[in-house]
N, C-alpha and C positions, 0 to 999 in steps of 0.2 A: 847250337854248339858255340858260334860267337859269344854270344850272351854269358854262355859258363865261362869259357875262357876271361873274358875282362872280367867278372866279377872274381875270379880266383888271381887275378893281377890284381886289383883291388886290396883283397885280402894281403896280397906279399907287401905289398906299399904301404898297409897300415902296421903288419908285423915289424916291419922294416922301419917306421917312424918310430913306433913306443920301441924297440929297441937303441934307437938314437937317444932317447929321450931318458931313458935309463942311464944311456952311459953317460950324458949331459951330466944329471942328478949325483951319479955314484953308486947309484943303489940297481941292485941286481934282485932278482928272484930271490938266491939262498939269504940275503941281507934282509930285504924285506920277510920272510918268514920267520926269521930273527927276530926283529923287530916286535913282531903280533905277538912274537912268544914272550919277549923280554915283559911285556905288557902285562900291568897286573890285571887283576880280573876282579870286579867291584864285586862285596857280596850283595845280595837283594838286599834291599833296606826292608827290614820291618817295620809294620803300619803300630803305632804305640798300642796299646791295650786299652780299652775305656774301663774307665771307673765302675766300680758295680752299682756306686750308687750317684748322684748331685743332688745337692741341697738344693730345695727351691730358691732359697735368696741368691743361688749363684744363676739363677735361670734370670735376675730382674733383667733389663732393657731398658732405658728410658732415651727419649729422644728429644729434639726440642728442635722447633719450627715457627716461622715466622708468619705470618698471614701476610700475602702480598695483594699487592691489589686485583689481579690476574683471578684472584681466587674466590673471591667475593661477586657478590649479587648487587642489586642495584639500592638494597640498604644497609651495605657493607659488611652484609653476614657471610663467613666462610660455607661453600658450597659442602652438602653434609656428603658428597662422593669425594670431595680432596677429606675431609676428615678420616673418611673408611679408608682411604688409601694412605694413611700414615698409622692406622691400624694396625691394618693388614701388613705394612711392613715393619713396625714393631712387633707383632705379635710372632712373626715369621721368624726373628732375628732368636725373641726367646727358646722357640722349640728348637731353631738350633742348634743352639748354645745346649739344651740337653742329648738332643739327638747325635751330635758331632758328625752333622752330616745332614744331605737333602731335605728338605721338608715342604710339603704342598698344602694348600687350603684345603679342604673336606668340606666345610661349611660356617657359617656362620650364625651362629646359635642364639644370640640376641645383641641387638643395639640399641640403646637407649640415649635420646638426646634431653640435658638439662637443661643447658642454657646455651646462647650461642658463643662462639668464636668472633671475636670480630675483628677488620680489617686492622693493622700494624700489631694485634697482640700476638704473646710469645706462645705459641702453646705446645705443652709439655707432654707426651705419650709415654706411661710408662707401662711395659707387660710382664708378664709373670706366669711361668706354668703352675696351674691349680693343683690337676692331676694328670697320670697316666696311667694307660689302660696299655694292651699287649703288641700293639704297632700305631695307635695314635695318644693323643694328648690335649687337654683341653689347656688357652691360655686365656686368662683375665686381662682386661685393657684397661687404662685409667686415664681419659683425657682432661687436662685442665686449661686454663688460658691467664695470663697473665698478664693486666695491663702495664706497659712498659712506664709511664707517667706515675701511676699511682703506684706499683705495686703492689697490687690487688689482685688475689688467683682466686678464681673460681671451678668449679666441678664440673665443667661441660658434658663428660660424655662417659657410659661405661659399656663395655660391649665385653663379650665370649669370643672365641673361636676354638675350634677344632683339626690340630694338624695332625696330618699322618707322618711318620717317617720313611725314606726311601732306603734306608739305611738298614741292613741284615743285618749287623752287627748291634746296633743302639737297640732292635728289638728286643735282644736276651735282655738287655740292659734296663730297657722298662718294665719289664717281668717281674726283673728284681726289687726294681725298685716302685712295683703297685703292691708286693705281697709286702713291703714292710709299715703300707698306710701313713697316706700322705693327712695331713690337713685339710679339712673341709673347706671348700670353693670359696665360702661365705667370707673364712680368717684368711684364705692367701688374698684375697680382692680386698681387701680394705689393708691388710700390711703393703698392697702396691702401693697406697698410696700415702704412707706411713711418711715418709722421708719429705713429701713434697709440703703436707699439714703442718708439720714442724718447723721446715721453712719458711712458711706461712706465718707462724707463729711469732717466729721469731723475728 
């Protein structure tokens, strides 16, 4: 019975503070429910609408990295797992950019090494989604390396991957855009690297 009693003194001592503390402020109960009501009331933001369809040139990516010394072996060739890992992360960026929204590895479908990377050159990662299928997507990779002295690029690397989208929304959206036929794997892989040959070139 003690027990109850101070805990219900307790309670009168707290009601009794936040009433002090109200009339400090100015604000009472009826004011304050005023206040909530005066209050506008945001509507829910709508999530924008995706496009039915994206151009694959708006899916390019390209990246550009340096070869440090960190990264290299002991005949100053770029380790070919830091290579896959600027891949994988260009590649990731492109099915993004179509998915507008999450996207995972699934697999890695071929990599082919040309020549090496080597230690202080620049090299250039570009990707590209090839095609889509009904919740994943295949993207093309284009690695080259460019000596920084000479200006000389060469073709390092070309690799596939395979992303899924996590995204419920982007799936209707690849639906649409596998039934209106994309370009063959063979034309979008070699347009990745369209822009970099030219540069080259020039």
């Amino acid at each position: 019975m003690d027990n109850r009693q101070e805990l219900l003194s307790e309670i009168s001592k707290l009601k009794q503070r936040i009433d002090e503390i109200e009339h400090a402020l100015g604000v009472n109960g009826s004011s304050v429910a005023k206040l909530n009501a005066a209050e506008p009331v945001a509507p829910p933001t709508a999530r924008p609408a995706l496009p039915e369809s994206v151009a694959m040139d708006a899916t390019r990516i390209v990246m550009h990295q340096i070869v440090a010394p960190t990264e290299v072996d002991a005949l100053g060739i770029c380790f070919g797992g830091q290579v896959l890992s600027w891949i994988d992360v260009c590649a990731g960026l492109s099915a993004k950019t179509l998915a507008r929204g999450p996207c995972v590895t699934i697999s890695v479908d071929a990599v082919h090494f040309f020549r090496p990377c080597r230690r202080g050159d620049v090299v250039i990662i570009a990707a590209m989604v090839n095609r889509t299928f009904s919740s994943s997507m295949e993207v093309g990779v284009r690695v080259e390396a460019e000596n920084m002295r000479t200006g000389e690029r060469r073709h390092c690397c070309s690799a596939y991957l395979t992303f899924v989208s996590l995204n419920s929304r982007a799936r209707a959206q690849q639906q649409q855009q596998q039934q209106q036929g994309i370009g063959s794997s063979q034309q979008q892989h070699q347009q990745i690297g369209s822009s970099t040959q030219q540069q080259q070139q020039g």
